[in-house]
Structure formats: C-alpha cells, structure tokens
N, C-alpha and C positions, 0 to 999 in steps of 0.2 A: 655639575648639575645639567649643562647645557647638554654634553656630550651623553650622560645619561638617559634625557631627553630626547635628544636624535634616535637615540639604538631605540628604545622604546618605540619610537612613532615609525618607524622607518621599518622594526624588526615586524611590527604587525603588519602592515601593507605590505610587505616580501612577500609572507607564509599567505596573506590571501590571495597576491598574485597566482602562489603557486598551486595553492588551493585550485582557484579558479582554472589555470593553466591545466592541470589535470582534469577536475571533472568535466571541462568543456572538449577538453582535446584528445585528454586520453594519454595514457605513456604503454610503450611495451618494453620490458626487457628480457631477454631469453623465453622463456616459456612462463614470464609471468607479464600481466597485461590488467590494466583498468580501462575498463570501456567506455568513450563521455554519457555522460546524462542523460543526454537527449535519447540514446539509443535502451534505454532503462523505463523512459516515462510513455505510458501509455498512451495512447489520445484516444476519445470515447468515439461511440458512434456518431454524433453532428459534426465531431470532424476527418472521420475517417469511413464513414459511410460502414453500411452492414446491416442487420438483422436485429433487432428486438423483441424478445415474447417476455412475457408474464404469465407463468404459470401458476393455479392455483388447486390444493391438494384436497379432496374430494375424501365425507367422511371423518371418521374419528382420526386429527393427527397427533402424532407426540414431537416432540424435538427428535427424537431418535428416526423417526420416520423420516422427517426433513433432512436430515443429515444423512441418509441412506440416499434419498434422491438428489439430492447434492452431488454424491459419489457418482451416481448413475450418470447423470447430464452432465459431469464433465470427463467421466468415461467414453462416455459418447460423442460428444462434442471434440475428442480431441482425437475419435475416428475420421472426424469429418475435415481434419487439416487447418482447422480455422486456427491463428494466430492469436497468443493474448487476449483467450476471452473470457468474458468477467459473468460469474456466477456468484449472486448473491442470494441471501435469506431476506425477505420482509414480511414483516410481521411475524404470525404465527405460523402460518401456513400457505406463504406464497413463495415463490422463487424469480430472481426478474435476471433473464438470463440473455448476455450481450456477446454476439459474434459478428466482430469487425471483420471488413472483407469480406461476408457472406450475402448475397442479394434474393435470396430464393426464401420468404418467411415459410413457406407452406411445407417444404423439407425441411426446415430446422423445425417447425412442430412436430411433422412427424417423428423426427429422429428423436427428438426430447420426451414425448409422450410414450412410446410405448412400452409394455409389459416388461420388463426386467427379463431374460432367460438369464438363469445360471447353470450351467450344467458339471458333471464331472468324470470326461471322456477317457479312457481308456488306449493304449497306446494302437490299438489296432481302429480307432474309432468307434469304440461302443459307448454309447450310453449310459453309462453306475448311475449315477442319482441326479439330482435335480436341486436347487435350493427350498424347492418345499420341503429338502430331507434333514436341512443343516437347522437345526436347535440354536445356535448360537458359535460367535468365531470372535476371537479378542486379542489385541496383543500383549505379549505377556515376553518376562525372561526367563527363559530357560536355559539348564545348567547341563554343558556338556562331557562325556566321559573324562574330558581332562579338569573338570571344575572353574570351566571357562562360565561368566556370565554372556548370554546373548540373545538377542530378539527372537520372536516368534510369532507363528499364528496359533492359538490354540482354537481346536472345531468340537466343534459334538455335534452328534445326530441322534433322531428320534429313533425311533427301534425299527422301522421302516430299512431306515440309511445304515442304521449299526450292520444289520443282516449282511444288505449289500456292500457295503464296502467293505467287511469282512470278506466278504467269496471276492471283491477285486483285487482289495490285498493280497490275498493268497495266488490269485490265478498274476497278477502282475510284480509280482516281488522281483526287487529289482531293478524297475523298469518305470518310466514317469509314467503320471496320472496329469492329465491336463486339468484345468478350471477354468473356464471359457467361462465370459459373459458378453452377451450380445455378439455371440461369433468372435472373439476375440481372447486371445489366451492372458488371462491377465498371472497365472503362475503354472509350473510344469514339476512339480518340486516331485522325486524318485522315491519308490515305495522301499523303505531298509527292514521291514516286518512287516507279520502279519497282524492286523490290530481287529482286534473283534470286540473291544469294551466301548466301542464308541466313540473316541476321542482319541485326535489324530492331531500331529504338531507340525508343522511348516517350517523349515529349520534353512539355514544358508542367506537369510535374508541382510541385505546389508544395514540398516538400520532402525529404531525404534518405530522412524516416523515412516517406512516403508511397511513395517510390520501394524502399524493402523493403518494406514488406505489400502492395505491387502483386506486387514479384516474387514473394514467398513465394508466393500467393493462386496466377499462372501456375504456377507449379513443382508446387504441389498440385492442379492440374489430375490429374496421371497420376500420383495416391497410390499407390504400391504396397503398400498395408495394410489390412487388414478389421480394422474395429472391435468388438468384439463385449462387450455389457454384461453384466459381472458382478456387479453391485451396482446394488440403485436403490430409491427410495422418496419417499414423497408425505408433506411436513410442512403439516398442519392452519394456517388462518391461524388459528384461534383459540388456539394455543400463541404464538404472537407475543407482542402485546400484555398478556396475564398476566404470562408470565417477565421481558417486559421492564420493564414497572411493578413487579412485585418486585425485580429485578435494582434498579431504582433505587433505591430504598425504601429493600432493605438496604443499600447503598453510599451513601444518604445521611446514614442515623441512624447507620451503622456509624463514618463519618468525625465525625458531630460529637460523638459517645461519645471516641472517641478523640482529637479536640481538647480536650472537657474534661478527660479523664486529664490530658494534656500541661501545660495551667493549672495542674489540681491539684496535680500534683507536683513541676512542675519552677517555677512559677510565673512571671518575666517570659523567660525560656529556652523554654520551655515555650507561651507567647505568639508568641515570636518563631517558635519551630519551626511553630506553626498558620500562621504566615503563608507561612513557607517551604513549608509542603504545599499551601494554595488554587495559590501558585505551581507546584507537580509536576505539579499537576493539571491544571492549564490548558497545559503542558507535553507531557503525555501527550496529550490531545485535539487539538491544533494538531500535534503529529505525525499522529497515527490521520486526520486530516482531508488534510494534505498529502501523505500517503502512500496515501491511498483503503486503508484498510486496511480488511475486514469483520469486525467485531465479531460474535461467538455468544458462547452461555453460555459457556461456556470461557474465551473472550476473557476477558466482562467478570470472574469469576473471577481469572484471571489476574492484571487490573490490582487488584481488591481487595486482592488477598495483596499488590500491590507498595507498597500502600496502608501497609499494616502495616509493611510491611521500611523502609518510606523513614522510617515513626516508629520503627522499631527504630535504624536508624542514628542518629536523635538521642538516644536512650536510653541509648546506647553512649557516646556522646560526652559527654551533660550529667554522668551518673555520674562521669565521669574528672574532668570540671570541679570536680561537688563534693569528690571527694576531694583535689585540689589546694587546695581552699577550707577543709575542716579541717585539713590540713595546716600550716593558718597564710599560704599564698600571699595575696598580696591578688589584687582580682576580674580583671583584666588579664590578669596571668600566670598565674593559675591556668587561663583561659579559654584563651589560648594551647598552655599545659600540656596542655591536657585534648582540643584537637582533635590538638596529635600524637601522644599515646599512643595514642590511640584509631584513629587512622586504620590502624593496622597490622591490630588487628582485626575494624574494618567493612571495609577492604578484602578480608581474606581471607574475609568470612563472603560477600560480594556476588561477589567473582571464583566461589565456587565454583558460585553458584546462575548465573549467566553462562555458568558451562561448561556446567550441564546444561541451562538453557533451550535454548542454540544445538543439544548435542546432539537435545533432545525437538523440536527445530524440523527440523534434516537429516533425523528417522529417525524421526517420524511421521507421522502423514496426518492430515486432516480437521481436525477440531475439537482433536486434538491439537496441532496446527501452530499455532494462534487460539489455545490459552493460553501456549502457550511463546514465543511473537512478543510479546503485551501484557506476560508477565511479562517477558522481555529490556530492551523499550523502559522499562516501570516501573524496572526497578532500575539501567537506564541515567543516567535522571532523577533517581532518586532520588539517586544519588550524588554528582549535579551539584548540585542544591540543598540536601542536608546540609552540602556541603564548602563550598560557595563562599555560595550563598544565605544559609542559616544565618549561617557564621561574617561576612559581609558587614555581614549586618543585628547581628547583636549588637556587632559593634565600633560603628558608627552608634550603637547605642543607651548604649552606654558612653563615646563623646564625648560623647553630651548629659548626662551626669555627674549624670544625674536623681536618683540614689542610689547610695548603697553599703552598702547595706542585703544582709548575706548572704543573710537570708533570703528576699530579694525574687527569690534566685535558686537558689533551693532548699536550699539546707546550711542 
C-alpha cells in the first residue's frame, strides 16, 4: 500500500514537473522543437502598446458582408507588418481591430477603410475584370484526371466577366492570370483552357482551409459596405511593460501569501492543495498558449481572481473534511466525507460565476471579453484540479500511511 502510494503521489508531480519543464522552457530535438508558452501568448494593447479602431459597417449588413471585411482588414493589415493582431466581430455590425506595435491611429484607418480593389491581371499587366465581375467564388472538392479528391476555388462571373475572361483565357492559355487585391497578389494560378461558360476552378491549392480564405479574399473583391471608424486611440508603449511587471509582481507574491495561508491552516491538505494550484496554473497557460488567447489587464485580473476561487474551492472542501474529523470519523472517511458534502456547494458557487463569465463574454466588448474568457477558463481548471487533482493526490498521500496525526491535517 505504502509503496503504491509513493509511485502514485510522486508519479504525478514527475509528469507535472515535466509538463511545466517543457511548456516553460521549451525542448528541441533534431528538426522537432516545442516553443514555451510565453512565446505563444499574446499581450493586448495596455500592455504592449499600439493602435486601436472600431469600425462600424455602414447600410444594410449581413453576416456574409462582415466576414468579407474581416478578410479585407486582415489582408491589409498584414500588408502593413503588424505582428499578432487581433481582428474581431462585435455585435452585428462592428469590427474592433487591435494592431500592437503600431503608433500612427490615422494610417491604420486609412488602411482599414478603404474601398476593396479586386482585380484580375493578365501576365503582361492588363486589366481582365474587376470583382464587380465575379457572381460568386466558394471552396469546394474537386476531382482530378486521376480521381484524386482535392480543394479548390470554384468562381463564376456575370455575363460581363464570362465575355472577358473568355477572350483572356484564350489570348493567355498557358500562362498565369494574377488576382490582386489591394495591390497585392493573393493567387497566380495558370490558365490549362479556354473557359467561356463562366466558371473557372482554382486548382494546386494546398488545403481546404486555404481554399476558403482564397474564396472569402475573391468574394470581398465587391464588398458592398463602407467602413466607417467610431472609435480609435493610440496605447503608449511605455504603459506596457510597467503594468505588465506589476501584473507579475502582484500575481506572484499574491499566490505565495496564499500558499502560505493554505500550510498554515490547513497543514499537509493545505500542502497538497499548493501543489494542486502550481498544477491550475500551468494549466491555465498551456490553454492561453494553445489557444493564442490575448492577455490585457483585464485578462490577467481575471485569472488572479480564478486564482483565489480555485483556493476557495479547497477551503470549502478541507472545512467539511475537518468537521468529519471531530466528529470522530477517522482520516479516510472523513476525507471522502468531506469532498462529497462539499461538492454541492462548490459546484453551485462556480456554475453561477460560469453563467456570468459566458454571459460578460457574449455581451461585452473589449477588455471586457479578456477578463470574462481568463475567468471562465480559471474556474474551468479550477474545478478540475480541486475535484480530481486534489483529492488524487491526497488519497496517494494517505496510502503512504506517513501519519495519522489529526492535526497534521488541520482539526
């Protein structure tokens, strides 16, 4: 029992060491390589300074429209060299579009506002058509001479576009056709016939999800939507690195205050719960990191408070424990005892804060969206390693049969 004990307690704090060892440090071998966390997680603009607008779409919008200028502004946007920047939808018809490292608001308007050009050049530089010409462009599989399934673009054009790129097909057979938008070639794909029914396939594409941002990108050729900024403002880089070395700071003496409480009071419970939190921890960042998620004050806020909640749920639990423990229970049962009375009311205290993160996540914007996402995923975590982590590790440490010493576990 004891020895089985050991491996248990000892085999999960290895694999989180090494857990941790990787995500924080990174390993490479040969030509394969995991990069840490840190170099994964975004920081917003209040900490890393940049550019802000809020654009809002002018006229009758659909979803389809949105997601054409979605395409547009981060076609654009990633003309302009900005690093990691965050394009989102709010509401119906707004866009609130973040470029860190950028200082100049009144070029990123412009760049982001204007008119779409799509064109469809010719290899000597002429002119064929226009995206007023293209009817529609979708990805789709298509099957080739050998019965291979594979991606594509399928286009059509109005009778306009059929005409002309009939006579370019024919005059360029052979030979690419560019699709430029906004000055920029986004494919170059080579004419293998002459197509005069209108509908033309884009073929060589490497995959599904290339062959919709191709289509999207053609379709927002002929946006039917003016962009127009109601919001915007320029974040200082020197607010950056302040808030964010504070942000640390507190978050790190905040967390080892409150590992000592947990020693103090609850004693090897108390122990176990500190190891259970480095574990949330490293939990919460290997999400934030696999999910490209942008951390701002908010954010980090957010995960602080889930910091708290994840030791409130063992506070909840070890209380129940000791009162099974004066009660006369011995340490087993009373340990059993005491996570399922308790799980009734950490579950309802976390489902309700759950309702309202999702809600402050649907039906705010901005920075409000970065604390209610960090707190969700916090008290996601947290409740996975109170219930299981937690009680995991203290059964482990109750087969090594170290003690039975009550008070070694707080009563």
């Amino acid at each position: 029992m004891r020895s089985r004990g050991f491996i248990r307690f000892f085999s999960v704090i290895l694999i989180a060491a090494v857990v941790a060892y990787i995500a924080f440090v990174g390993i490479k071998a040969g030509n394969y390589s995991i990069t840490p966390v840190q170099d994964h997680i975004r920081l917003g603009l209040d900490l890393r300074g940049g550019v802000y607008v809020l654009e809002e779409a002018q006229g009758n919008v659909t979803q389809d429209a949105i997601n054409k200028a979605i395409a547009v502004i981060r076609n654009r946007v990633d003309a302009l060299g900005v690093t990691q920047p965050v394009i989102t939808q709010q509401g119906s018809n707004r866009i609130r579009v973040e470029l860190p490292g950028m200082n100049d608001p009144d070029k990123a308007i412009e760049t982001i506002g204007k008119t779409a050009q799509l064109k469809f050049v010719g290899p000597d530089g002429e002119v064929i058509l226009t995206g007023a010409n293209v009817k529609d462009a979708k990805a789709v599989y298509g099957t080739t001479e050998t019965g291979i399934q594979q991606p594509e673009v399928s286009l059509s054009f109005d009778s306009e576009g059929t005409k002309k790129f009939a006579d370019a097909t024919q005059k360029y057979l052979n030979q690419p056709i560019a699709i430029v938008l906004d000055d920029k070639v986004i494919s170059a794909p080579t004419v293998r016939s002459v197509i005069t029914n209108g509908v033309a396939a884009i073929t060589g594409l490497k995959d599904f999800k290339e062959a919709s941002e191709l289509a999207t990108l053609i379709r927002a050729g002929s946006l039917p939507v003016t962009l127009k900024p109601i919001a915007y403002s320029s974040v200082g880089a020197t607010l950056g690195p302040s808030a964010l070395k504070a942000s640390m700071e507190a978050g790190i003496y905040g967390t080892i205050l409150v590992m000592l409480f947990m020693i103090a009071f609850y004693r090897l419970p108390g122990f176990i719960a500190d190891l259970a939190l480095l574990i949330y921890i490293l939990i919460n960042f290997i999400v934030y990191a696999l999910f490209s998620i942008t951390l701002d004050l908010p954010g980090i806020a957010g995960f602080l408070l889930s910091i708290g909640m994840a030791v409130d749920t063992n506070i909840l639990i070890f209380e129940r424990f000791k009162e099974e423990l004066w009660a006369g229970k011995s340490i087993r049962p009373a340990l059993d005892a005491g996570f399922a009375k308790a799980f009734r009311a950490v579950f309802d205290a976390n489902i309700t804060t759950i309702i309202g993160a999702i809600i402050l996540f649907y039906m705010g914007s901005g920075n409000v969206k970065g604390f209610a996402l960090t707190l969700l995923i916090g008290v996601l975590s947290s409740l996975f390693t109170a219930i299981t982590v937690t009680r995991f590790l203290l059964h482990a440490l109750l087969d090594m049969d170290l003690t039975k010493n009550i008070k070694l576990y707080g009563a």
